[in-house]
NUVO-672303 format. One record per residue: residue in one letter; residue number from 1; x, y, z of N, C-alpha, C in turn; chain. Coordinates in steps of 0.2 Angstrom, whole numbers, always signed. Atoms other than C-alpha are relative to their C-alpha. Last residue first. Layout:
residues N
('A', NUM, (X, Y, Z), (X, Y, Z), (X, Y, Z), 'A'),
...
This chain:
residues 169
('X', 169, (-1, -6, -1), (-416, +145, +318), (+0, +3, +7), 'A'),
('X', 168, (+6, -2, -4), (-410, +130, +316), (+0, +7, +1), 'A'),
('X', 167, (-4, -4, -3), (-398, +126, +301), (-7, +2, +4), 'A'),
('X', 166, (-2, +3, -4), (-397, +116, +287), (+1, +2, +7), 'A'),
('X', 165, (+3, +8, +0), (-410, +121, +274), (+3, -4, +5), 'A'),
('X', 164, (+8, +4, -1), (-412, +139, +280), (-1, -5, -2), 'A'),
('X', 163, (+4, -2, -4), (-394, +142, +283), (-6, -3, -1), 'A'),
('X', 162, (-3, +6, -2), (-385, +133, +266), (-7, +0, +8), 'A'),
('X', 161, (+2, +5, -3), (-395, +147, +260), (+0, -5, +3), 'A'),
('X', 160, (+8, +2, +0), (-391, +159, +267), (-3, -6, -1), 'A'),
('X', 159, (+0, +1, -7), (-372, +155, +266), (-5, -1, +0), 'A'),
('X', 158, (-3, +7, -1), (-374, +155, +247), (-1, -3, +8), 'A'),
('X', 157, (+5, +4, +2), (-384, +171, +246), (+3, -6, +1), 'A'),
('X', 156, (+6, +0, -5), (-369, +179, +256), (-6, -3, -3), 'A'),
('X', 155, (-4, +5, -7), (-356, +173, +245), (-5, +0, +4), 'A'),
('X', 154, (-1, +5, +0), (-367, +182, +230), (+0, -8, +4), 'A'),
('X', 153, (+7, +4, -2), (-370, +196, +239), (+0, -5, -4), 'A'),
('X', 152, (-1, +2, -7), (-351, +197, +239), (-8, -2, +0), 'A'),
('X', 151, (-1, +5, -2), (-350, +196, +221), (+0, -2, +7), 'A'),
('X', 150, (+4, +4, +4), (-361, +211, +215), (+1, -9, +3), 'A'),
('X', 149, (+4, +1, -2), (-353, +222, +228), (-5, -7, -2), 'A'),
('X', 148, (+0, +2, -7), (-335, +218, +224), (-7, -1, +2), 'A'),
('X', 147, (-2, +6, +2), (-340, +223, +205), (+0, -4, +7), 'A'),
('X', 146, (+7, +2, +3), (-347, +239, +211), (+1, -8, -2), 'A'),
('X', 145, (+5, +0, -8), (-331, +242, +225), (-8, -4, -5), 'A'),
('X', 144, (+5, -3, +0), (-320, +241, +209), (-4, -4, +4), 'A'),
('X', 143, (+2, -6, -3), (-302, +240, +214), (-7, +0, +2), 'A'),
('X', 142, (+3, -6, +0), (-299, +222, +208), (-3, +7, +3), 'A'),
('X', 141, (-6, -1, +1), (-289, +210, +217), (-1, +6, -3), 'A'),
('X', 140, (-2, -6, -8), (-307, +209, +228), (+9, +5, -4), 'A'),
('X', 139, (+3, -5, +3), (-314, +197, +213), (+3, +9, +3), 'A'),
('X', 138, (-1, -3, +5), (-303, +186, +216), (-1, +5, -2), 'A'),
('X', 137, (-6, +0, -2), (-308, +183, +235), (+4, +2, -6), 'A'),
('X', 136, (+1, -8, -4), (-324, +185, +229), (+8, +2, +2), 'A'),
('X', 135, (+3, -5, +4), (-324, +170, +218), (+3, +7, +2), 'A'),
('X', 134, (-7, +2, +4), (-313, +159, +231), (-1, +5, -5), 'A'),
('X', 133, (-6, -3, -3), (-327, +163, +242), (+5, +1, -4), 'A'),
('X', 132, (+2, -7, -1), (-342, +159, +228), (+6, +4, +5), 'A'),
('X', 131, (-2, -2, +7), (-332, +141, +225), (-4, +9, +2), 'A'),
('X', 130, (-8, -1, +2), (-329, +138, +243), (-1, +3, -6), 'A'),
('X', 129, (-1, -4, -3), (-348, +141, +248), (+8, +2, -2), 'A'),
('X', 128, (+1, -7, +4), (-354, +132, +232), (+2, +8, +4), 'A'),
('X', 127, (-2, -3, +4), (-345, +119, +239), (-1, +5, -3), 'A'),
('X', 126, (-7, -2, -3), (-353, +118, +256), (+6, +2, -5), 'A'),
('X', 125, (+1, -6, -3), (-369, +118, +247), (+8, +2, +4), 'A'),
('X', 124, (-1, -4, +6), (-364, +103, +237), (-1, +7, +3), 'A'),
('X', 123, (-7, -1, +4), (-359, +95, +252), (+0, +2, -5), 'A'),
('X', 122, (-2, -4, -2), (-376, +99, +259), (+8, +0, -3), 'A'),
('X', 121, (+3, -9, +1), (-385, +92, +247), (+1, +5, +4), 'A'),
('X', 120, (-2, -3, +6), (-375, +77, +247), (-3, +5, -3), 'A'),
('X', 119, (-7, -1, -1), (-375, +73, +267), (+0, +4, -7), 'A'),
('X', 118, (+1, -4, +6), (-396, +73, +265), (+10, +3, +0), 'A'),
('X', 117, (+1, +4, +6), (-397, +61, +278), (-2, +4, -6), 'A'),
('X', 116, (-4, +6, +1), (-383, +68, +289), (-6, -4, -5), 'A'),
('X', 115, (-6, +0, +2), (-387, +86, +288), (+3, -8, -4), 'A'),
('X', 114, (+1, +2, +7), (-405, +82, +291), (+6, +1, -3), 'A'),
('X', 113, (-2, +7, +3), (-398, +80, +310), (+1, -1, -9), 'A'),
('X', 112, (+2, +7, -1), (-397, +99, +310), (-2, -6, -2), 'A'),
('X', 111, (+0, +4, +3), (-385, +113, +317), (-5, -5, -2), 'A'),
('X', 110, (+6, -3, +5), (-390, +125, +328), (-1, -7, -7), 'A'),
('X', 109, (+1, -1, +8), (-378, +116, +340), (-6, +1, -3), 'A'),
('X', 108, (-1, -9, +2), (-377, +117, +358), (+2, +0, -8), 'A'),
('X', 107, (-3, -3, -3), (-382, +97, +359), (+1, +6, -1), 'A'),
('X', 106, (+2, +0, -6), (-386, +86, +347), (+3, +3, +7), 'A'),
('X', 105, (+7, -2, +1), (-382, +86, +329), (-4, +2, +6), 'A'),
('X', 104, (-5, -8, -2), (-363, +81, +330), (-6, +2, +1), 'A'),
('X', 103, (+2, -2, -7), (-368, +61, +331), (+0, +7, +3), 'A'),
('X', 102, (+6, +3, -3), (-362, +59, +312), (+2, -1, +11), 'A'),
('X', 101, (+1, +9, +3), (-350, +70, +306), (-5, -1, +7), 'A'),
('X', 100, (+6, +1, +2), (-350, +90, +303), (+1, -9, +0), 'A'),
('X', 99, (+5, -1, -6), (-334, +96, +308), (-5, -3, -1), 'A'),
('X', 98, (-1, +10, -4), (-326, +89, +292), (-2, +1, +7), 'A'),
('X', 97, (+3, +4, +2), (-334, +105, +284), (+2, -7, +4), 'A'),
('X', 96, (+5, +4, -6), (-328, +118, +294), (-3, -6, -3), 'A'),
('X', 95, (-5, +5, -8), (-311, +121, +286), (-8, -1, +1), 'A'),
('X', 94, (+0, +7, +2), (-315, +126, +266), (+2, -5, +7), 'A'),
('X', 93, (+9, +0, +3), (-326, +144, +269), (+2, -8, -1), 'A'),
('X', 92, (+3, +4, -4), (-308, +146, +279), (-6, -2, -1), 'A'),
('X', 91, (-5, +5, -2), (-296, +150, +263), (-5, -4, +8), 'A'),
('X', 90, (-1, +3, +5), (-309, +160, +255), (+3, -7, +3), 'A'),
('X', 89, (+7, +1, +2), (-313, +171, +268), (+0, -8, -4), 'A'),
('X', 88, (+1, +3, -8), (-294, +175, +274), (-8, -5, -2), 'A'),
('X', 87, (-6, +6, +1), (-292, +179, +255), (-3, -4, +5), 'A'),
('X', 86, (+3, +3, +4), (-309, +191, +258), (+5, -6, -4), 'A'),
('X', 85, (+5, +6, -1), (-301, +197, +272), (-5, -1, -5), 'A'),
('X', 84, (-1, +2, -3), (-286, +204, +263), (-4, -8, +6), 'A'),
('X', 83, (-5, +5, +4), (-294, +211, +248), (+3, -6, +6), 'A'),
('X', 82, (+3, +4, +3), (-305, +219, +259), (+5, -6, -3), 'A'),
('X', 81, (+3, +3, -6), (-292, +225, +271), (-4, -3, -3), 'A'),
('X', 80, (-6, +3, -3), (-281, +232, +257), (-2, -5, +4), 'A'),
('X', 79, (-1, +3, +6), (-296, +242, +245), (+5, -7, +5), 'A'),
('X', 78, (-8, +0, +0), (-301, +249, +260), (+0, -4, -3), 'A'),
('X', 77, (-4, +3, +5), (-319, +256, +258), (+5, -2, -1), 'A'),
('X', 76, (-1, -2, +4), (-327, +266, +272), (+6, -6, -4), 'A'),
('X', 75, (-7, -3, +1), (-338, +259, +281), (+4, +1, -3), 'A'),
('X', 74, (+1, -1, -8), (-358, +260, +283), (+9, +0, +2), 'A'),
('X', 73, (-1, -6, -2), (-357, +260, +264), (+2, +4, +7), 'A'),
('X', 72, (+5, -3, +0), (-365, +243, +262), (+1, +8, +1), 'A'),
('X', 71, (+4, +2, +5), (-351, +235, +252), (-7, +5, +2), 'A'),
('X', 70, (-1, -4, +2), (-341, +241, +268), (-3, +2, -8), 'A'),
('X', 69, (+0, -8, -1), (-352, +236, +281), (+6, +2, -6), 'A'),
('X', 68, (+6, +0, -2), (-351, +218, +273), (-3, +8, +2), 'A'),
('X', 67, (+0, -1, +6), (-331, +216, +270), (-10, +4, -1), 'A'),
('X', 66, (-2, -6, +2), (-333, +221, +289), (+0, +1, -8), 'A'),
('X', 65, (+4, -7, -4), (-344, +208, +293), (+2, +7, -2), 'A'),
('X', 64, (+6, -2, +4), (-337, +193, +284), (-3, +6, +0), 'A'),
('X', 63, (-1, -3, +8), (-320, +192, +289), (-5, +1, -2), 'A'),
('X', 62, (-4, -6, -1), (-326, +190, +308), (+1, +1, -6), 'A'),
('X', 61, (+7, -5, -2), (-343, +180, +302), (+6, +7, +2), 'A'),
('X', 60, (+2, -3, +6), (-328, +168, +295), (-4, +4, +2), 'A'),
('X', 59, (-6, -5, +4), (-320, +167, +311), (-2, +1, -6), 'A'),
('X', 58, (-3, -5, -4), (-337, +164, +321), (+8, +5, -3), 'A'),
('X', 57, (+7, -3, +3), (-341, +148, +307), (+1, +9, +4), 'A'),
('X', 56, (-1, +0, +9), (-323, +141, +309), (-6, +6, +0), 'A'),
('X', 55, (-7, -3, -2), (-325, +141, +331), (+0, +3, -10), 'A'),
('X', 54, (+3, -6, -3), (-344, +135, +329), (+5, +3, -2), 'A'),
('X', 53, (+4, -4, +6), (-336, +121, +316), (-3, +7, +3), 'A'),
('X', 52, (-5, +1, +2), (-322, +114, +331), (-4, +4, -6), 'A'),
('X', 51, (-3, -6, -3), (-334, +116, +345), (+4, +5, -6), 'A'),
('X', 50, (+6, -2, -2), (-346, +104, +336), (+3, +7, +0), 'A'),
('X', 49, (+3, -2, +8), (-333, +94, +330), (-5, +7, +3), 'A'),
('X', 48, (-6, -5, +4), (-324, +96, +349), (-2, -2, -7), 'A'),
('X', 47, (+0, -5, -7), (-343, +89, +357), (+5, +4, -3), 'A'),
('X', 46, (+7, -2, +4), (-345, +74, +343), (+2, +9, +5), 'A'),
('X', 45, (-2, -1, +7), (-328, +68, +348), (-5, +3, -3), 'A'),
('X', 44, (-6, -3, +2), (-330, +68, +366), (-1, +4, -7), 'A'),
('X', 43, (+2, -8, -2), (-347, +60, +363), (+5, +7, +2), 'A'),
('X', 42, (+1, -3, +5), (-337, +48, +354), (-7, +6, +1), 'A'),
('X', 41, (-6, -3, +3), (-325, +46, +370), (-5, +3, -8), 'A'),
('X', 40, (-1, -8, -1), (-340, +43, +379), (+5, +5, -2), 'A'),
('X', 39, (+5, -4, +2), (-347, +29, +370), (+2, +8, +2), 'A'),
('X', 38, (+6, -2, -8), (-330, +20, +372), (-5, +5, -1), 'A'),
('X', 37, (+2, -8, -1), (-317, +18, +357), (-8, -1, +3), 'A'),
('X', 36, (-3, +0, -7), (-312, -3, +355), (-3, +8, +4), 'A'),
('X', 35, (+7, +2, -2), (-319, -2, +338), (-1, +0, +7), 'A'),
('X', 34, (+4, -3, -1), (-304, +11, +334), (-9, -4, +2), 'A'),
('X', 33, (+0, -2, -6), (-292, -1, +342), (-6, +6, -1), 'A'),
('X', 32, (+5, +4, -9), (-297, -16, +333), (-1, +6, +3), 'A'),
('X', 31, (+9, +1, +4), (-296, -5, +314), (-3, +0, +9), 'A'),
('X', 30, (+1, -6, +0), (-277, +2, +321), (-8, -1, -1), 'A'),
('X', 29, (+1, -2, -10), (-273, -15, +327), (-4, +6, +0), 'A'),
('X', 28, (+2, +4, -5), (-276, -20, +309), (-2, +2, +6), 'A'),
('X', 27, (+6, -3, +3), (-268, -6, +299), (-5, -4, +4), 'A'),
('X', 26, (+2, -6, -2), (-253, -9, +310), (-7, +3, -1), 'A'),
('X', 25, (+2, +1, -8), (-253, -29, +305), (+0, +8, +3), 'A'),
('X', 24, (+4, +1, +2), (-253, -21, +284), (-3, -3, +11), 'A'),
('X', 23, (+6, -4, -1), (-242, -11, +289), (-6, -3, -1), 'A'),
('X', 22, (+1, -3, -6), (-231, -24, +295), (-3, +8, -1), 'A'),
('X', 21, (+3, +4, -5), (-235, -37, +282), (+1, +7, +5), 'A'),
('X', 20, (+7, +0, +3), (-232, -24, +267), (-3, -2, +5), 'A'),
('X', 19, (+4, -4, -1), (-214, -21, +275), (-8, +4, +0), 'A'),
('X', 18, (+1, -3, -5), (-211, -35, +277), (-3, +4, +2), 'A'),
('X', 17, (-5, -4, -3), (-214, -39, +259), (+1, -1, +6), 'A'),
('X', 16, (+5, -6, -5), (-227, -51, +253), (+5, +4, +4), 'A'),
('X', 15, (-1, -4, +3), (-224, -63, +239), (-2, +5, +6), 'A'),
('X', 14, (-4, -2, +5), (-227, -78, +250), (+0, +5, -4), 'A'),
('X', 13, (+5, +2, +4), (-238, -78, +265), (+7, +3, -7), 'A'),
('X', 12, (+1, -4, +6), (-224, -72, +279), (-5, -4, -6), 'A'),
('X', 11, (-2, -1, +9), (-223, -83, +293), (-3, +3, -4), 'A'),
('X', 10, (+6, +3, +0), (-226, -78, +313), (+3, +0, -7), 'A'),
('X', 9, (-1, +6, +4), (-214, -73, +325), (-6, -4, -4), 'A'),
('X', 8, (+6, +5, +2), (-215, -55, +329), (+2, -7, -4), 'A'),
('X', 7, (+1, +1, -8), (-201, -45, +336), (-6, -5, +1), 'A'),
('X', 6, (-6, +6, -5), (-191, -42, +321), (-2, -2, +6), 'A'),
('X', 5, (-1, +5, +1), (-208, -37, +312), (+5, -4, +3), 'A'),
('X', 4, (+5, +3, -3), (-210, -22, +322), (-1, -8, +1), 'A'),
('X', 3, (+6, +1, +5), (-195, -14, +317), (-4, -6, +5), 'A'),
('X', 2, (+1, +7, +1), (-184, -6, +330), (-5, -1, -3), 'A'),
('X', 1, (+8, +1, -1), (-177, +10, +326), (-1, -8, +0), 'A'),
């Protein structure tokens, strides 16, 4: 491999590794090259966030749905499938969040801007979604459907609200 340093002539400031200077010159380029990034690259960018939480938000509503009908009696109770998608639940109630960055609010999104100036009442919302999934995904280890019940409208009061303070209808 070639090191970067062997190609560069320029003096080390004392105490300071190679290795320290050529990350430290990597970190650099890496600063310039994101200032360098083109209004349409961060429309891009704003475009697959956008794409990238819809996709999250649509696979939770698939684990969702049926833990859902079965709480409501509509189908019938499978201790294995619950249990199952309420792990599955658990584990993507923690992905859509880094979709959510600033310019993502415009466009085929329900999403809205208040998002960005109220970021820390949504990230506690966001947590309360992980922490209630995680709940329930526990709580699922157990057989009892009544228990199950109790914590799933829970998860669901939590999404809700996030819904009516973040979220167009």
């Amino acid at each position: 491999m070639i090191s970067l340093t062997t190609h560069l002539s320029f003096p080390r400031p004392g105490g300071i590794s190679r290795n320290r200077l050529t990350t430290g010159v990597l970190a650099a380029g890496a600063v310039l090259a994101s200032l360098l990034v083109s209004p349409a690259a961060l429309a891009d960018k704003a475009e697959d966030a956008i794409q990238y939480r819809q996709a999250v938000f649509q696979t939770l509503a698939w684990q969702f749905s049926p833990m859902g009908a079965m709480v409501k009696g509509k189908q019938d109770y499978d201790v294995e499938e619950f249990r199952t998608r309420a792990e599955r639940l658990a584990l993507l109630a923690q992905m859509p969040w880094e979709g959510f960055i600033a310019g993502s609010y415009d466009g085929d999104t329900d999403a809205l801007s208040k998002i960005e100036s109220d970021r820390a009442g949504f990230d506690k919302r966001a947590e309360a979604l992980m922490t209630q999934s995680r709940a329930l995904a526990d709580a699922a280890v157990s057989q009892d459907l009544d228990a199950l019940r109790s914590q799933f409208v829970e998860t669901a009061k939590t999404c809700k609200g996030c819904h009516q303070q973040y979220r167009a209808d």
